[in-house]
VEXMARMAR-869619 format. One line per 3 residues: number of its first residue (from 1); their letters; for each residue x, y, z of N, C-alpha, C, O. Coordinates in steps of 0.02 Angstrom, whole numbers, plus 50000, padded with zeros to 5 digits. Atoms other than C-alpha are relative to their C-alpha. Layout:
REM VEXMARMAR-869619
NUM	A	X/Y/Z/X/Y/Z/X/Y/Z/X/Y/Z ~ ...
END
This chain:
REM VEXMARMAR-869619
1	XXX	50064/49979/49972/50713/49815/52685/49959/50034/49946/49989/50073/49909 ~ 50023/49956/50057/50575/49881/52562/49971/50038/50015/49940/50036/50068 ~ 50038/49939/49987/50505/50039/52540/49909/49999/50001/49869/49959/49976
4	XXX	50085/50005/50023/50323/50086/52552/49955/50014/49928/49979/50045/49880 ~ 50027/49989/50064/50202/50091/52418/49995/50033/49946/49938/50051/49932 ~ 50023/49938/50055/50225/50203/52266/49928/50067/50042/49932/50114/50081
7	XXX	50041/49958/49997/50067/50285/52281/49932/49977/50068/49890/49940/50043 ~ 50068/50013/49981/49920/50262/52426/49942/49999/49962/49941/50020/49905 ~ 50038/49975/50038/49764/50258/52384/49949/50056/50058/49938/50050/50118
10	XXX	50043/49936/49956/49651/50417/52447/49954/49961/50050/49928/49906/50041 ~ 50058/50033/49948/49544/50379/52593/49940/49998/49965/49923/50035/49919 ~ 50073/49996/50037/49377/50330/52551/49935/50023/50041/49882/50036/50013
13	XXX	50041/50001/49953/49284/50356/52715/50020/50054/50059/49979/50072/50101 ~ 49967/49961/49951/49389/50466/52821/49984/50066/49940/49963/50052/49884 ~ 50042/49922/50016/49342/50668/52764/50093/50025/50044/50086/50003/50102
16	XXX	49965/49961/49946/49519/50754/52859/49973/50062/50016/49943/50087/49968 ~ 50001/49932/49964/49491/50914/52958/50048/50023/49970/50095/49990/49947 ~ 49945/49945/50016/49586/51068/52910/50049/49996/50047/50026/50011/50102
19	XXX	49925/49992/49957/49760/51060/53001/50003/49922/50030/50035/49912/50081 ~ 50010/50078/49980/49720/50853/53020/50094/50008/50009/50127/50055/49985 ~ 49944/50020/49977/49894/50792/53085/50029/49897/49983/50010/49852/50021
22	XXX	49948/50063/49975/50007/50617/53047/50053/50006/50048/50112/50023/50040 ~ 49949/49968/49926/50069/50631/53239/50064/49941/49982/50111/49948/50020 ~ 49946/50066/50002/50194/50465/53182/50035/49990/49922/50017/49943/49887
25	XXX	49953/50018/50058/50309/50467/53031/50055/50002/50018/50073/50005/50076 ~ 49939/50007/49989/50472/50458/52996/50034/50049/49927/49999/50061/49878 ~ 49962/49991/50050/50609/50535/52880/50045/49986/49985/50085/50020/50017
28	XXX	49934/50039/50033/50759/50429/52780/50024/50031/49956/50005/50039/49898 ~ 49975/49959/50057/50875/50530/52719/49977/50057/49957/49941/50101/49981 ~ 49962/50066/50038/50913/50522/52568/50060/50013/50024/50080/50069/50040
31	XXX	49942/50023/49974/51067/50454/52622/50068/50026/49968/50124/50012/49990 ~ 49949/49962/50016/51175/50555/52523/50007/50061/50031/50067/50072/50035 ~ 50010/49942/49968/51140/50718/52610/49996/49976/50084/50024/50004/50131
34	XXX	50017/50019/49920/51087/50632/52777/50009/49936/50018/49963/49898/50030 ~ 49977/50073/49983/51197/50478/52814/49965/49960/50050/49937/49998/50090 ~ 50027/50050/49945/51127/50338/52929/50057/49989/50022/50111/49983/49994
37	XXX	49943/50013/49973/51215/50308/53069/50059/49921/50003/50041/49863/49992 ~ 49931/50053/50017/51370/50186/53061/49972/49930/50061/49987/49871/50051 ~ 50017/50049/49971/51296/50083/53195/49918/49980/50017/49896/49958/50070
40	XXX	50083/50017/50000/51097/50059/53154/50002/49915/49996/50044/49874/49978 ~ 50020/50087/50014/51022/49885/53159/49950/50003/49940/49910/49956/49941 ~ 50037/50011/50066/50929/49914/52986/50024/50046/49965/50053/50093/49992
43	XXX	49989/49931/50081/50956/50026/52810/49950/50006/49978/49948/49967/49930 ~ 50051/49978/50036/50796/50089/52758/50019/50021/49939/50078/50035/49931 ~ 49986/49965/50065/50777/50152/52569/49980/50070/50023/49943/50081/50070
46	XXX	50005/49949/49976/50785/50327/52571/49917/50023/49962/49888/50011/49909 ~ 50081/49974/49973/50608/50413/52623/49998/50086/50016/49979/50111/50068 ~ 50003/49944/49979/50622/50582/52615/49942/50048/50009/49885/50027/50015
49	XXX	50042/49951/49988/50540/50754/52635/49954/50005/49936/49894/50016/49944 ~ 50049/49984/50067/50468/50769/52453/49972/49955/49989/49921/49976/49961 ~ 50031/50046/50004/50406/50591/52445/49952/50017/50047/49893/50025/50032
52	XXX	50041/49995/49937/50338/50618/52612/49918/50050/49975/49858/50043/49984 ~ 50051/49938/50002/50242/50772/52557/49943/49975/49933/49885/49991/49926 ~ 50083/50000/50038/50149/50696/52406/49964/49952/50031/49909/49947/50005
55	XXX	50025/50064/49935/50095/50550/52543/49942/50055/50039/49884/50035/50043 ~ 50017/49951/49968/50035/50714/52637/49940/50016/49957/49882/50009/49978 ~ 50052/49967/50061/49935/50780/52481/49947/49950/49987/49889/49964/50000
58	XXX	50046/50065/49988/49857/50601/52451/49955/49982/50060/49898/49957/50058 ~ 50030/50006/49936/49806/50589/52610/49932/50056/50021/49881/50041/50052 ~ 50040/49958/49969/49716/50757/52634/50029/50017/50076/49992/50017/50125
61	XXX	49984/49990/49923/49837/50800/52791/50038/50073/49992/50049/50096/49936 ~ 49982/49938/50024/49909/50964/52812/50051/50003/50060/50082/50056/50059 ~ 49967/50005/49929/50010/50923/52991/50035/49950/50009/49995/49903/50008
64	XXX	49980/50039/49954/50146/50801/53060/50044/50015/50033/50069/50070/50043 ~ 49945/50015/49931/50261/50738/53187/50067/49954/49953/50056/49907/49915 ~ 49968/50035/50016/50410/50679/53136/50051/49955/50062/50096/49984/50092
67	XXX	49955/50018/49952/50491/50558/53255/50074/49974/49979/50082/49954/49921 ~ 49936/49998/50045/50678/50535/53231/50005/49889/50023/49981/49852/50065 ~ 50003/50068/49998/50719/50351/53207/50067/49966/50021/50109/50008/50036
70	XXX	49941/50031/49973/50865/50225/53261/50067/49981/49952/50125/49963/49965 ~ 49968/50004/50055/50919/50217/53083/50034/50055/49976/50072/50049/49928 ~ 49963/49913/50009/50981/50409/53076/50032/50007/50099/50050/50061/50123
73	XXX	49962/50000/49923/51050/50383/53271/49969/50064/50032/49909/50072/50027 ~ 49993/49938/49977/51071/50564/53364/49989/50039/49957/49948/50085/49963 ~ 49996/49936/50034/51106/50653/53225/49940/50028/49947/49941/50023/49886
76	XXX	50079/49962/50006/50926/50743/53199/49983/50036/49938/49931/50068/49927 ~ 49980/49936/50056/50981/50833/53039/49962/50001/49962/49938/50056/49951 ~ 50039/50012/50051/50876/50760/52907/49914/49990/50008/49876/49971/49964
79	XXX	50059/49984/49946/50715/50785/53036/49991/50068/50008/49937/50096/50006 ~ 49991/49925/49981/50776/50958/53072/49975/50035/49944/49940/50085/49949 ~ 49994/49953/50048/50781/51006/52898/49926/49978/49960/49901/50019/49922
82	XXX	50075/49997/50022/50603/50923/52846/49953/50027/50021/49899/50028/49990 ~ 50052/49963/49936/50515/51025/53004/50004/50075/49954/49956/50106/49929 ~ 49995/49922/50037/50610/51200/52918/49956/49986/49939/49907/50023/49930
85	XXX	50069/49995/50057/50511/51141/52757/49943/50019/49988/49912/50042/49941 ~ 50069/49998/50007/50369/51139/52822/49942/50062/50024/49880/50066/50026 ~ 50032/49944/49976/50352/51311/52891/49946/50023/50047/49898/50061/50042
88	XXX	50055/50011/49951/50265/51292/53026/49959/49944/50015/49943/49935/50073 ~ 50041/50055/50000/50164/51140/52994/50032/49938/50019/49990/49903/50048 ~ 49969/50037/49955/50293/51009/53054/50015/50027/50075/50010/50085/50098
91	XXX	49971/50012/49954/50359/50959/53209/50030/49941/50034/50020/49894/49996 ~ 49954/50046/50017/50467/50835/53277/50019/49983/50087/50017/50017/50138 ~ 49990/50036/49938/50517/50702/53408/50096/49977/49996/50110/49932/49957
94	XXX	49936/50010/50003/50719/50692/53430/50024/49954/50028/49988/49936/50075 ~ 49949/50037/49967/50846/50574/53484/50060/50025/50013/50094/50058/49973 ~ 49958/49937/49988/50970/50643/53589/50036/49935/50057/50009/49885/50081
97	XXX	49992/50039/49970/51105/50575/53686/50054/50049/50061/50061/50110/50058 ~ 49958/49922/49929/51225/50666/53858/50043/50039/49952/50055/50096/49971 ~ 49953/49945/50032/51339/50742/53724/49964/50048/49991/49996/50101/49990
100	XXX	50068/49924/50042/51193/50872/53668/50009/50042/50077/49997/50026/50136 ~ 49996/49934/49946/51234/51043/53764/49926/50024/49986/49888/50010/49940 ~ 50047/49959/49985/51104/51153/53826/49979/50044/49928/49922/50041/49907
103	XXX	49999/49984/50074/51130/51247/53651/49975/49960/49959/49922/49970/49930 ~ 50041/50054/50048/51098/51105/53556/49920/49981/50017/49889/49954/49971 ~ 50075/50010/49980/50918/51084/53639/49959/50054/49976/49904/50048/49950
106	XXX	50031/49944/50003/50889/51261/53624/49993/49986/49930/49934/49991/49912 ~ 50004/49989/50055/50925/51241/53445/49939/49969/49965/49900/49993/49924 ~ 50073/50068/50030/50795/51058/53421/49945/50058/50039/49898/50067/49999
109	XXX	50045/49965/49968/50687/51185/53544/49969/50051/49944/49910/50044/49927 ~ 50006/49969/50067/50685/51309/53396/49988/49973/49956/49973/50016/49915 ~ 50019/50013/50052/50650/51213/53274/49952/49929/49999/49956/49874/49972
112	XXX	50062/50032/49981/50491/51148/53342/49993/49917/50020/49951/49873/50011 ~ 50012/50073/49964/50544/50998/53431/49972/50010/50056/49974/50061/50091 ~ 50009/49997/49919/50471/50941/53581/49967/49938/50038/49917/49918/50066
115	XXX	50007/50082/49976/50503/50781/53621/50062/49960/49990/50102/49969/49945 ~ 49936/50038/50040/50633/50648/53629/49962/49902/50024/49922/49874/50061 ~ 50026/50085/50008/50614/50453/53595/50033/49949/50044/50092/49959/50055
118	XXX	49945/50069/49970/50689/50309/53681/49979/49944/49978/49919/49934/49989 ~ 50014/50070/50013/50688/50133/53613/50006/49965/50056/50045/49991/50096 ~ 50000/50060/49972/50673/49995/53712/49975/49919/49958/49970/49862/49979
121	XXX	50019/50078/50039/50620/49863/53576/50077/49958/50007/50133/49982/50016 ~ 49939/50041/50017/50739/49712/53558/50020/50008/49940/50078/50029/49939 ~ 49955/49990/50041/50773/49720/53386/50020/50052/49970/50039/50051/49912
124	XXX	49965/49965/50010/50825/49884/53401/50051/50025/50068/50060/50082/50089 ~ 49943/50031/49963/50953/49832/53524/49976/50039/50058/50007/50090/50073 ~ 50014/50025/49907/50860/49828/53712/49986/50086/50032/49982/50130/49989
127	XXX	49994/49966/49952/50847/49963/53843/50046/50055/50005/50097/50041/50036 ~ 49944/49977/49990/50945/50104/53835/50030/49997/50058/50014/49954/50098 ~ 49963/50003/49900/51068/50151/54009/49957/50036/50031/49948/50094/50012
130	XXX	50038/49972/49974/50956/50193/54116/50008/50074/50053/49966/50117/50066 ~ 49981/49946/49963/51050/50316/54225/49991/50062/49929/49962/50114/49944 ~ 49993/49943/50027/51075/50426/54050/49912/50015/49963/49901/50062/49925
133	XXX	50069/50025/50016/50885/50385/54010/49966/50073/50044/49930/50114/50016 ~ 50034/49964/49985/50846/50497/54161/50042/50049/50021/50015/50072/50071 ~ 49961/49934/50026/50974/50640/54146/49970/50037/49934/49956/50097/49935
136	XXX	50048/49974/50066/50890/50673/53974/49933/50024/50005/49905/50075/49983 ~ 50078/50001/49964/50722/50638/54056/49986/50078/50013/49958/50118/49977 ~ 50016/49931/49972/50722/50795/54165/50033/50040/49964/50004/50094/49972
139	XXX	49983/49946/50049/50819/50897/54043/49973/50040/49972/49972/50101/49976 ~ 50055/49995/50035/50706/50894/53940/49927/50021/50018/49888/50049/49979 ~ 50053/50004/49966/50569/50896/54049/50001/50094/50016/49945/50121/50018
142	XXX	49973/49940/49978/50636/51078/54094/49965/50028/49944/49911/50054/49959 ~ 50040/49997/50050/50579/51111/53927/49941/50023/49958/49927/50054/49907 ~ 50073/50036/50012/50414/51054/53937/49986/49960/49960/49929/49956/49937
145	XXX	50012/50051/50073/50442/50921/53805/49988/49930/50037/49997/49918/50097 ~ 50047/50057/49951/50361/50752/53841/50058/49949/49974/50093/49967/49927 ~ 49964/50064/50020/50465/50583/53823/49948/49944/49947/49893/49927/49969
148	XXX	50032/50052/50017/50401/50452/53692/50042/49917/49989/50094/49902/49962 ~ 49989/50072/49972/50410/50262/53740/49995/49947/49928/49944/49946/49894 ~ 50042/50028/50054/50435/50129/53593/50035/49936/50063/50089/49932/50091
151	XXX	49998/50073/49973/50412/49949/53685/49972/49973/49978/49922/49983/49944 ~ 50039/50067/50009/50392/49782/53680/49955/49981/50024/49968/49986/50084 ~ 50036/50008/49961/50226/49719/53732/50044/49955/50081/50041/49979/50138
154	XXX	49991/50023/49962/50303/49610/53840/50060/50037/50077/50071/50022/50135 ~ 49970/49951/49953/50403/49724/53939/49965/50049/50028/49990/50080/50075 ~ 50057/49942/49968/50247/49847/53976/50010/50029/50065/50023/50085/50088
157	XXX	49994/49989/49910/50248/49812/54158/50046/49987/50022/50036/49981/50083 ~ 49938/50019/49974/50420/49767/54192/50027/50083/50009/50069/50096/50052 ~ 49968/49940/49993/50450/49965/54163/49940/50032/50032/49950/50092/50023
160	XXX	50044/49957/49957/50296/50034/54266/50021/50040/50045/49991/50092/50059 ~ 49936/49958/49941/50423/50103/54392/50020/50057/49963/50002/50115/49975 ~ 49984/49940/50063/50499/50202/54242/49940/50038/49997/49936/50093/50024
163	XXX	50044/49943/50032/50343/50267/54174/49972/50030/50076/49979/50092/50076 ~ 50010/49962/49953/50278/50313/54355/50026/50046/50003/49991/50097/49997 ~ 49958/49957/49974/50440/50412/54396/50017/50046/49967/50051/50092/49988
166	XXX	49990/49949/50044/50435/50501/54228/49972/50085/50021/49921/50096/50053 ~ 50004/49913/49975/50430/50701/54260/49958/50037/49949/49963/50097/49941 ~ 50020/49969/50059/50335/50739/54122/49974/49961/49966/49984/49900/49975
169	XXX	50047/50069/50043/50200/50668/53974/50043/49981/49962/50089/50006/49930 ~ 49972/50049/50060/50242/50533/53886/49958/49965/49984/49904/49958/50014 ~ 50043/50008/50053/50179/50451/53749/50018/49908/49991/50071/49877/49995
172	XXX	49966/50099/50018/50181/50243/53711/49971/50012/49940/49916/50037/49929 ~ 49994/50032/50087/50202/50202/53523/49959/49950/49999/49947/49905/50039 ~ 50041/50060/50038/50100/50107/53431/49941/49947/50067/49933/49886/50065
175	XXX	50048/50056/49984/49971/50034/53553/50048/49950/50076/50024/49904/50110 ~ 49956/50068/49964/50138/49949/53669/49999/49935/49940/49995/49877/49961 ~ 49982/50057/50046/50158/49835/53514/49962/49936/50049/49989/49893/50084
178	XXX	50044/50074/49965/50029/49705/53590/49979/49985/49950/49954/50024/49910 ~ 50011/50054/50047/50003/49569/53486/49906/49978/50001/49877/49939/50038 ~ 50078/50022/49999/49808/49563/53441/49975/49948/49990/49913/49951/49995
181	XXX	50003/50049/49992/49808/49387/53421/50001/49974/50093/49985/49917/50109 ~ 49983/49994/49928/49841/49404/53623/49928/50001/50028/49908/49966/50075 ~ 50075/49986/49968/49652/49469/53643/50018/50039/50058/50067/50039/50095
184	XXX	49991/49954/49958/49599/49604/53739/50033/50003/50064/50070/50050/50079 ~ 49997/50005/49927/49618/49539/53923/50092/49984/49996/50114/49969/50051 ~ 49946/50007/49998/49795/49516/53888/50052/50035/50046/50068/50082/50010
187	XXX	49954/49951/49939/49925/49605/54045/50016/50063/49957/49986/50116/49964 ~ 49965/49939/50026/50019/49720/53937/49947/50045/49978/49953/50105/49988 ~ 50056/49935/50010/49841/49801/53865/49961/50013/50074/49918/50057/50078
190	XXX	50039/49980/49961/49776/49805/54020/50026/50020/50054/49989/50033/50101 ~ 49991/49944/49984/49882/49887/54098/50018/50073/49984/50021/50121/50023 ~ 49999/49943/50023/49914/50012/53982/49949/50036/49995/49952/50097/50004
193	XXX	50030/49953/49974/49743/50046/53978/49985/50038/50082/49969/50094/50101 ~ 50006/49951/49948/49739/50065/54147/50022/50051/50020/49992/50081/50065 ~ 49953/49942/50007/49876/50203/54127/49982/50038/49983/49992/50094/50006
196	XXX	50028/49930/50031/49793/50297/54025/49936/50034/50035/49925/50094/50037 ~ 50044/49975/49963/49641/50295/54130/50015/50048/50060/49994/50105/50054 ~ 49971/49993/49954/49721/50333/54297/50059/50077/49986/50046/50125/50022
199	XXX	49948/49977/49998/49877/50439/54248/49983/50052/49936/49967/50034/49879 ~ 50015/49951/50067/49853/50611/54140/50052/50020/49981/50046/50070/49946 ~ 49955/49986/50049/50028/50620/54083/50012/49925/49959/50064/49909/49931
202	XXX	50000/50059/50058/49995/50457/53988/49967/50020/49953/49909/50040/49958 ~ 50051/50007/50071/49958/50466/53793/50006/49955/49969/50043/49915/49997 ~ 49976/50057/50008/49959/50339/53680/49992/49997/49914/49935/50018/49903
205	XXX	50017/50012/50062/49958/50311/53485/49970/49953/49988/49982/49900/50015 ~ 50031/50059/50016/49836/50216/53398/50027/50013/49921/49997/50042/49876 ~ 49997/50011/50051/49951/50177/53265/50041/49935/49989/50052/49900/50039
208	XXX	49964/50075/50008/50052/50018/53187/49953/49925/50007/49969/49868/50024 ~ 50061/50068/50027/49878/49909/53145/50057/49965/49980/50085/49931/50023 ~ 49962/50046/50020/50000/49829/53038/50063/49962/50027/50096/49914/50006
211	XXX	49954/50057/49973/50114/49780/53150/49970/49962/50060/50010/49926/50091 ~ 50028/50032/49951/49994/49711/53280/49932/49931/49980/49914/49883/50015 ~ 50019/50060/50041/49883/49605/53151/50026/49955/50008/50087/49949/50003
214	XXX	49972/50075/50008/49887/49429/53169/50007/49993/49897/50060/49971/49876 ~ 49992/50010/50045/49874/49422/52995/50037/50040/49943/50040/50023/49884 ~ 49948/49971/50043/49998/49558/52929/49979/50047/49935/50016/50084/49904
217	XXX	50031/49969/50072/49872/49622/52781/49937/50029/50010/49892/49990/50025 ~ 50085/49948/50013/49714/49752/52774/49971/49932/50025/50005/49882/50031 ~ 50028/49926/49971/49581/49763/52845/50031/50030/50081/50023/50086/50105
220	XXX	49979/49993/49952/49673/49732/53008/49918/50019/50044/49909/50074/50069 ~ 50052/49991/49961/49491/49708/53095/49994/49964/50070/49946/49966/50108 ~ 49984/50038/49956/49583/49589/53220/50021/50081/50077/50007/50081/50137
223	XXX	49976/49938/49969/49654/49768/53299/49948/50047/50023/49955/50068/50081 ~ 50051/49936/49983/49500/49899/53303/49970/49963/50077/49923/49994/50101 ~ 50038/50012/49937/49445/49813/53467/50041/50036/50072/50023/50048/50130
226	XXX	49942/49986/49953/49624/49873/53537/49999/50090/50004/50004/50129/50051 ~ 50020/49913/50012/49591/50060/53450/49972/50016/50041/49989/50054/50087 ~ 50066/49956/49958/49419/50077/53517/50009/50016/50071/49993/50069/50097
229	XXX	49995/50007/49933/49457/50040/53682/50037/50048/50016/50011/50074/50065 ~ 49982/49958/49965/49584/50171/53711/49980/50050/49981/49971/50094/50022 ~ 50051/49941/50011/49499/50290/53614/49944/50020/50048/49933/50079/50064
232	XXX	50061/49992/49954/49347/50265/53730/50043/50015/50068/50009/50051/50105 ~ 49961/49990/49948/49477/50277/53871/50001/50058/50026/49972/50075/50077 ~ 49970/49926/49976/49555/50452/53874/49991/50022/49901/50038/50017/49862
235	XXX	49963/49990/50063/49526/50504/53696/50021/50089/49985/50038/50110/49929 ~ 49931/49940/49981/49612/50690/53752/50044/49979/50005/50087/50023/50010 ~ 49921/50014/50022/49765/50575/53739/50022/49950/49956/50061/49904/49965
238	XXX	49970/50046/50059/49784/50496/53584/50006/50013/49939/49964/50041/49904 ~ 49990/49963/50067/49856/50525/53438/50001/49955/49972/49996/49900/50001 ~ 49987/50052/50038/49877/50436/53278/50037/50025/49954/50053/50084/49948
241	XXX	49922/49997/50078/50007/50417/53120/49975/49948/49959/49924/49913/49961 ~ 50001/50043/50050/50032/50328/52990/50054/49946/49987/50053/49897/49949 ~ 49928/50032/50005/50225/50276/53035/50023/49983/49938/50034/49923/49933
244	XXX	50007/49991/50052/50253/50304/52865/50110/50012/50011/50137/50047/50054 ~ 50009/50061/50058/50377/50228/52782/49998/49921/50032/50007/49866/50006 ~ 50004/50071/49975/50360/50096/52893/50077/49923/50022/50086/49862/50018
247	XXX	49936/50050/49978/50527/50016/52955/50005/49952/50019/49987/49953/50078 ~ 49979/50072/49968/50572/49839/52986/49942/49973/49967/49945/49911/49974 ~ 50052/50041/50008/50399/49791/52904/50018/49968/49922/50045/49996/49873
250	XXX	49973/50042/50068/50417/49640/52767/49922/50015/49949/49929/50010/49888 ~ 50039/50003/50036/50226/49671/52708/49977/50067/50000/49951/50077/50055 ~ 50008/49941/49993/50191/49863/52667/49931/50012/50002/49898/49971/49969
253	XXX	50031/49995/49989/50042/49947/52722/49946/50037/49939/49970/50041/49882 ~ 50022/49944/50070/49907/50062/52600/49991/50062/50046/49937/50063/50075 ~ 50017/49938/49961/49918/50233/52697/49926/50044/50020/49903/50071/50070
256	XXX	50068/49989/49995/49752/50275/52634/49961/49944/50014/49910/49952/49980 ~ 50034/50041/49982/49672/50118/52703/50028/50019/50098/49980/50023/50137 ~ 49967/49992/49947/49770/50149/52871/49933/50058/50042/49890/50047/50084
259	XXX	50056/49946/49980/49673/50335/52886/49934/49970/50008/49899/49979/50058 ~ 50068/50004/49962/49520/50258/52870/49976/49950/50036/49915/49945/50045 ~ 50012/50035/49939/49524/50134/52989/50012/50023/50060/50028/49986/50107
262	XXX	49992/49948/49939/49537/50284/53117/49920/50005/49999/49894/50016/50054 ~ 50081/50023/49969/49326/50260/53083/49994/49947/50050/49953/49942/50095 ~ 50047/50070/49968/49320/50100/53149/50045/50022/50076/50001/50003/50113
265	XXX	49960/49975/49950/49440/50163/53306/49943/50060/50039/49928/50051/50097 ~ 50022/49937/49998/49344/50324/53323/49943/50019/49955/49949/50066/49916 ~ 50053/49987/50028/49165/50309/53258/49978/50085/49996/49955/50116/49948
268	XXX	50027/49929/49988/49125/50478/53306/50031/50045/49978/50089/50048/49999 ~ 49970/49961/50047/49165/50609/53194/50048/50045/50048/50109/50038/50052 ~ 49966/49949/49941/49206/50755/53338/50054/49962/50023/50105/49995/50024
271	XXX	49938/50006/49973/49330/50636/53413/50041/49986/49976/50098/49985/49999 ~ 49930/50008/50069/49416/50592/53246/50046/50070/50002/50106/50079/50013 ~ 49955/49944/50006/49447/50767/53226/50033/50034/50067/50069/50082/50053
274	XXX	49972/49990/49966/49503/50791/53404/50060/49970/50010/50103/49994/50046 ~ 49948/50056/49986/49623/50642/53392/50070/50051/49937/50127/50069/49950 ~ 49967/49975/50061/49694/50725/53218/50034/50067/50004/50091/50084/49990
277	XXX	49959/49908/49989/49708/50922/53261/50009/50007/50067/50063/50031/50083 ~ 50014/49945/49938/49662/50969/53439/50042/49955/50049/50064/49984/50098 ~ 49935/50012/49960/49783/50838/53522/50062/50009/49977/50094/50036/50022
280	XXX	49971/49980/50027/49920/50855/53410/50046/50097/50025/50102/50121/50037 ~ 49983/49938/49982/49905/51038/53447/50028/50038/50065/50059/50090/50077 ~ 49981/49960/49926/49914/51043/53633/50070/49964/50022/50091/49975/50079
283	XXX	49912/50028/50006/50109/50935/53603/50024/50034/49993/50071/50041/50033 ~ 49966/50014/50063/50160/51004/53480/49985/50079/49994/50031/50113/49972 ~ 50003/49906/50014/50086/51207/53477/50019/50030/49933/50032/50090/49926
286	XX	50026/49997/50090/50080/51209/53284/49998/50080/49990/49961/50105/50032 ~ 50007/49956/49998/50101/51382/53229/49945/50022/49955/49928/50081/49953
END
């Protein structure tokens, strides 16, 4: 799998706000300190906290989310310990499974988690069990931490039951991975926007242009029709990332081209910077 780009290049059009936020990254390792688990379906190159941070500096960002990935399993460690880095300015989305005691929550609770993930993509092996899906659910929910959703477009509405019965906000990844070659009127975007319209514990990321391009490479102008739209939706619930370093992808993205195609998403300056700090903040409570 290859890593992302050496260096971005700086935004050219995007300006960040003070305490701007990447609500969607990730952290790999390095794999000597923070093994991947023995049964992942990929090996990322290791992506750590200090790479991460001159990505951060390039960028002009001063805030993220780290969501924990399928390639580090449960064990949260190398997430945990990039959030303590960041002294306040991280925070973090966990993977957690029925072994995690009440202690162990308290502990991700402390150290500014507040959230946990569930896959459902296929090629990161399907659906979890659904009975331990919603034992976690309300656990968590106890909390106040929100659930975030990664699916397949094509599964959107097959889990509407799920996301109804959820106890708490949750968040859909990347857009529901709808294929923008699909065009707008497509089921899976339309009912997600209708979710977001309708339902105020729905949020939604407008991130992973590059994996919803028909064509795989910048400017990704096949996508901003999918942005705008939920932006114009609810844009009090949407965040964005950078999904940085980008897992499973064969053609890597430019980070600083990524940011500023959050213009063409979010013409309007005020709701850039609402998308960047002021939702971010009301997740996530940023110290």
């Amino acid at each position: 799998m290859p890593g992302p780009i050496p260096q971005a290049t700086a935004p050219t059009i995007v300006n960040p706000p003070a305490l701007a936020c990447d609500a969607h990254c990730h952290i790999f390792g390095p794999a000597d300190r923070f093994p991947f688990s023995p049964t992942r379906t990929y090996t990322p190159p290791d992506s750590g906290i200090d790479r991460f941070e001159l990505l951060q500096n390039r960028l002009g960002l001063e805030r993220a989310v780290f969501v924990q990935a399928s390639c580090h399993g449960v064990d949260n460690s190398a997430m945990v310990d990039a959030i303590q880095r960041g002294g306040g300015r991280y925070a973090g989305v966990a993977m957690i499974d029925g072994s995690f005691t009440d202690a162990d929550l308290a502990h991700l609770h402390d150290s500014q988690v507040r959230g946990i993930r569930f896959n459902f993509v296929a090629h990161l092996g399907g659906a979890p069990d659904l009975d331990e899906f919603w034992e976690l659910t309300h656990r968590v929910a106890a909390l106040g931490w929100h659930i975030v959703l990664h699916l397949d477009a094509k599964d959107f509405t097959k889990y509407s039951g799920v996301l109804d019965a959820i106890p708490t906000s949750y968040i859909i990844d990347h857009m529901a991975r709808v294929p923008a070659s699909d065009g707008l009127e497509q089921e899976p975007f339309e009912r997600l926007l209708e979710r977001l319209a309708t339902d105020d514990r729905c949020w939604v990321k407008i991130s992973g242009a590059e994996r919803l391009t028909d064509g795989r490479t910048a400017p990704y102008d096949d996508v901003v029709p999918f942005g705008r739209a939920l932006v114009d939706c609810a844009p009090q619930r949407v965040l964005w990332g950078t999904d940085w370093p980008h897992p499973n992808l064969a053609v890597m993205p430019d980070e600083g081209e990524l940011l500023d195609l959050l213009t063409a998403f979010a013409p309007d300056e005020a709701t850039r910077n609402r998308i960047l700090v002021d939702n971010p903040q009301v997740l996530y409570g940023f110290d």
